[in-house]
Each structure stands twice: as C-alpha cells, then as structure tokens.
C-alpha positions as CSV (number, residue, x, y, z in Angstrom):
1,X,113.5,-24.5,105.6
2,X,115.2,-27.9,105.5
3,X,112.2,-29.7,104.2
4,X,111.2,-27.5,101.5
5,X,114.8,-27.2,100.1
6,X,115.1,-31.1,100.1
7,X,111.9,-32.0,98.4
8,X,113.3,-29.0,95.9
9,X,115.9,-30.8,95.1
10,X,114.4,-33.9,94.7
11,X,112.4,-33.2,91.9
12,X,114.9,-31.3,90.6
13,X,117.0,-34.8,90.0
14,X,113.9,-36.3,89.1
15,X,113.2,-34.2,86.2
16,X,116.9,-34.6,85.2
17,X,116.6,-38.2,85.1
18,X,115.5,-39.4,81.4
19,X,112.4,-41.8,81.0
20,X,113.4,-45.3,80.3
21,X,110.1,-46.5,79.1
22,X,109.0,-46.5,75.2
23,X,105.2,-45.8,74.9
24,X,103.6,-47.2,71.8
25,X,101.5,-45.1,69.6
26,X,98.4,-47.0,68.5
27,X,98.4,-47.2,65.0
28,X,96.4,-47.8,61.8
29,X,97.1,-50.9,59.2
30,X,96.4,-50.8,55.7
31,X,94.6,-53.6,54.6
32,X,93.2,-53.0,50.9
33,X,91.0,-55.6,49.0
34,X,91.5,-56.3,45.9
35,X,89.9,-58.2,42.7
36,X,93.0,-60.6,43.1
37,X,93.2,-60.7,47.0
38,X,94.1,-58.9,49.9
39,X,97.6,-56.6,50.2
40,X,99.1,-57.8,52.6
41,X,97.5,-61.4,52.5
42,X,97.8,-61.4,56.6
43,X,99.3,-60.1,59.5
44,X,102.1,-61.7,60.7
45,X,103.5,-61.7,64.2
46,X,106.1,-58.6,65.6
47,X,104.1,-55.9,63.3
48,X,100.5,-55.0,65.6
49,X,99.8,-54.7,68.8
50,X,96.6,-54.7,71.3
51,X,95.0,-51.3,70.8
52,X,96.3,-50.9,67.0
53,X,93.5,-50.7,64.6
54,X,92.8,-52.6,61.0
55,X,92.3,-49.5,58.1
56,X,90.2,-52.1,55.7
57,X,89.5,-50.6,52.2
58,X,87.9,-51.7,49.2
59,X,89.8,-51.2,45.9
60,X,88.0,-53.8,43.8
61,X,86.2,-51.8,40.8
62,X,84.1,-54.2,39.2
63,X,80.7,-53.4,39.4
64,X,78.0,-55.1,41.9
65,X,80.9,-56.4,43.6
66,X,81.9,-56.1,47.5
67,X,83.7,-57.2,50.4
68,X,84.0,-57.9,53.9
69,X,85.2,-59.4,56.8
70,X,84.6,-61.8,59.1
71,X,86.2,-62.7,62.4
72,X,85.9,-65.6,64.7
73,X,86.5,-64.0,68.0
74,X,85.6,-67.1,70.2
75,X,88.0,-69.4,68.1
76,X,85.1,-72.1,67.7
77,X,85.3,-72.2,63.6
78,X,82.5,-70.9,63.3
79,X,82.2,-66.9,62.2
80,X,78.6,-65.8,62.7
81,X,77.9,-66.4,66.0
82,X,77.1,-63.6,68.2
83,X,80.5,-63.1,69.8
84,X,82.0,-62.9,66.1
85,X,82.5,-59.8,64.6
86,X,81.9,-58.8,60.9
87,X,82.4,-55.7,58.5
88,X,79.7,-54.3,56.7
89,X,79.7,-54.8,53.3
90,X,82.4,-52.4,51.5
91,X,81.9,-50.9,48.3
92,X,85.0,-49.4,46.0
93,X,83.0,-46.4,46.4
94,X,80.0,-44.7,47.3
95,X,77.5,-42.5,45.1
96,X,77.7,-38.9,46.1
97,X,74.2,-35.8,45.7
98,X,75.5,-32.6,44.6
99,X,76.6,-31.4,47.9
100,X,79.2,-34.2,48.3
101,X,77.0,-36.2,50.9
102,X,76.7,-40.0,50.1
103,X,73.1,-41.1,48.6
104,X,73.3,-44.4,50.8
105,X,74.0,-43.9,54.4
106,X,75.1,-47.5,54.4
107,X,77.6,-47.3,51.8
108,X,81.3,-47.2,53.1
109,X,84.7,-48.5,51.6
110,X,86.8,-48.7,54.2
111,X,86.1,-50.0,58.1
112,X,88.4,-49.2,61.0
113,X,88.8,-53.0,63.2
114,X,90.0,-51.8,67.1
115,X,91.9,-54.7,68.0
116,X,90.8,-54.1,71.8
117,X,89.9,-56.1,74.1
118,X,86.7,-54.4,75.0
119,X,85.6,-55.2,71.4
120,X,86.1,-59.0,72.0
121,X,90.0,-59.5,70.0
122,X,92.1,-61.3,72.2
123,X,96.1,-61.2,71.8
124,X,96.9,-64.0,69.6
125,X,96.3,-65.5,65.5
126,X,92.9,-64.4,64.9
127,X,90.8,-66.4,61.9
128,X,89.3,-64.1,59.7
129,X,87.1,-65.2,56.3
130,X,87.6,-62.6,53.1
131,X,84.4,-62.6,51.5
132,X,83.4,-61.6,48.1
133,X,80.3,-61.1,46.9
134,X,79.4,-60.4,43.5
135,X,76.3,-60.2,42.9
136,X,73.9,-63.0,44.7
137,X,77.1,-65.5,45.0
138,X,79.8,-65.3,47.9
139,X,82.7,-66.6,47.9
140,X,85.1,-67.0,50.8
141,X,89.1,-67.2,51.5
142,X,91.3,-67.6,54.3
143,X,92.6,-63.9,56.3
144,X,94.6,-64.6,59.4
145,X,95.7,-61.5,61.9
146,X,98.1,-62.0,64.7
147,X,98.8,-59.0,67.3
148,X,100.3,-59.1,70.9
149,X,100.4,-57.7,73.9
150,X,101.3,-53.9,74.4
151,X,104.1,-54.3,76.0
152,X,106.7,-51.0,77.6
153,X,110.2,-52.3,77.0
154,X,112.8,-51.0,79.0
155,X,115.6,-49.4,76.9
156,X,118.5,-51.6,77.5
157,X,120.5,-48.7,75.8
158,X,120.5,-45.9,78.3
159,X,123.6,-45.0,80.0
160,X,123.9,-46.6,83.7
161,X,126.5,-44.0,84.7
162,X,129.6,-45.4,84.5
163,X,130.3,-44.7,80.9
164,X,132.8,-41.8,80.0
165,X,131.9,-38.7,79.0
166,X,132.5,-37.8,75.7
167,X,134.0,-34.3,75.4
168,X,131.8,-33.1,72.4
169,X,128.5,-34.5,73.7
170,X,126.6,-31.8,74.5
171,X,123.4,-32.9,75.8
172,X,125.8,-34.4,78.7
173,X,127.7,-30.9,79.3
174,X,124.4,-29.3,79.6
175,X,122.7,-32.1,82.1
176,X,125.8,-31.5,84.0
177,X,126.2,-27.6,83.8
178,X,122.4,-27.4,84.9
179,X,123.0,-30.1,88.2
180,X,125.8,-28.0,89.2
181,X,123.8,-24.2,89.1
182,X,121.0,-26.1,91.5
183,X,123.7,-27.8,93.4
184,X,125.7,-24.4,93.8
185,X,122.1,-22.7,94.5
186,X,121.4,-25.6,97.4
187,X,124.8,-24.5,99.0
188,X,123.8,-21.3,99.1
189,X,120.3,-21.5,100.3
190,X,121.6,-23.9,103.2
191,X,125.1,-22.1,104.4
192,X,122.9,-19.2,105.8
193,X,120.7,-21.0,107.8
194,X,123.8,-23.5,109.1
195,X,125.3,-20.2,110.4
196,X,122.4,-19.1,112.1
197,X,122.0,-22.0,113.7
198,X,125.7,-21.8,115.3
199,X,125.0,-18.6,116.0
C-alpha cells in the first residue's frame, strides 16, 4: 500500500509543478514581391527561427512579368548548383476555367520556403537572388535571410519559492488549497494502515 500511495503522490506534485520551458510555434513570414522590390527587403536576425517557413507572394501586376527566388544553400556564390534551391516562377495570379480550377497546373503566386534542415537551410545569413523576369530579360537583386537555432529558453521569471504570497492571487490560493486536500487525503489513507501495523 506504501508504494502505490507514494508514486500517487508523486505525480500529484508533478502535475502541480508549472512547465518552465517556452515551445516555439513554427511560423509563416510574409515576404511579398513587388514592382519596386521586396516588403520586407530581408530578414534580419532575432525574428525566424529553424523550422519557420518563408510565405513568398507575388503582388507585381504588370503583365508578362514574374518572380522568384534563388538560394545559395552551399554558400559558394554560386545559386544554381544542385544543392541550391529555387522558387518556381510566381505569377500575380493565375487564370482560372469556370469551375474555379487553374488553367496552368504550373501557375502559382505564392511558395512556402521550410527553413529546415532536411531541406538543405542551415542556421545562419542565407544569400538569396530576387529575380525578375519580364518577358525574355532577367534581372537580379540582392535578398538576404538570416534564422537561428530553435532554441527552449528557460523562463527566468517563474517563481523559485521564496517569494511572498500575495493575498489576492488566486491561482496561488488555489495551487495551495488543492496540495493541502491530497495532503489531508495522504494522511488519511496512511493513518489506517500505521495503526494496523501497531496493532
């Protein structure tokens, strides 16, 4: 009876005990291409992380005219190599049949980048051409994108017990309330079996 009742309790003040670690939510970063340039015109340290994901649309409306880009993953300068990575070709939009299907299976305006590790991005500044291309000619300007490690910081703001309590706190009076029910409960599961065991 001992044994059960202890491991009860155990995980009774484990699930009391509040999780110091802050997971991160991958998320999705607008990067929209424009006739004058990208918004933002990079990604600057602090704001993405591995695992976050590049939302890449196309909002330039002239006609014949579309973008793309592409990365040097191996950092040698050089962006179509076969480790490199590139966009298709992104339209401002896509010609639709009656039912609302595109005409051109190929056709997209916007691309989703996984900054993953399995896809080749390494943590770091990553070199990234804009390209235009308007008809037969491309032109070409400088993107840069720089993400970092995924990292679980401890909260350095969670009590460490020797605080006071405030008196109209009352996540704290409930915590407390609850750890003295299972605490009287523990009493009274254990008194019985101490006084059989005088008997």
């Amino acid at each position: 009876m001992k044994g059960p009742l202890l491991s009860f309790l155990l995980v009774i003040i484990m699930i009391s005990i509040p999780a110091n670690v802050q997971a991160h939510d991958p998320q999705n970063y607008t990067i929209l291409l424009f006739e004058d340039g990208p918004t933002p015109e990079g990604v600057v340290p602090g704001i993405l992380v591995e695992n976050d994901s590049l939302f890449v649309r196309n909002h330039d409306t002239r006609e014949n005219v579309s973008h793309r880009f592409v990365i040097d993953l191996d950092g040698n300068d050089i962006f179509t190599g076969v480790d490199d990575y590139a966009t298709g070709w992104l339209n401002s939009s896509c010609e639709l049949n009656e039912t609302g299907e595109k005409i051109d299976e190929n056709c997209n305006a916007h691309e989703i980048i996984n900054l993953a590790a399995s896809n080749g991005f390494l943590q770091g500044n990553i070199s990234i051409k804009h390209q235009i291309k308007m008809g037969e000619n491309i032109t070409e300007f400088d993107f840069f994108v720089n993400f970092g490690p995924d990292i679980h910081d401890m909260d350095e703001n969670l009590p460490t017990g020797n605080e006071p309590i405030e008196e109209n706190d009352d996540s704290n009076r409930t915590l407390i309330f609850v750890l003295l029910i299972f605490s009287i409960i523990g009493i009274l599961l254990i008194v019985p079996q101490l006084i059989k065991s005088n008997e």
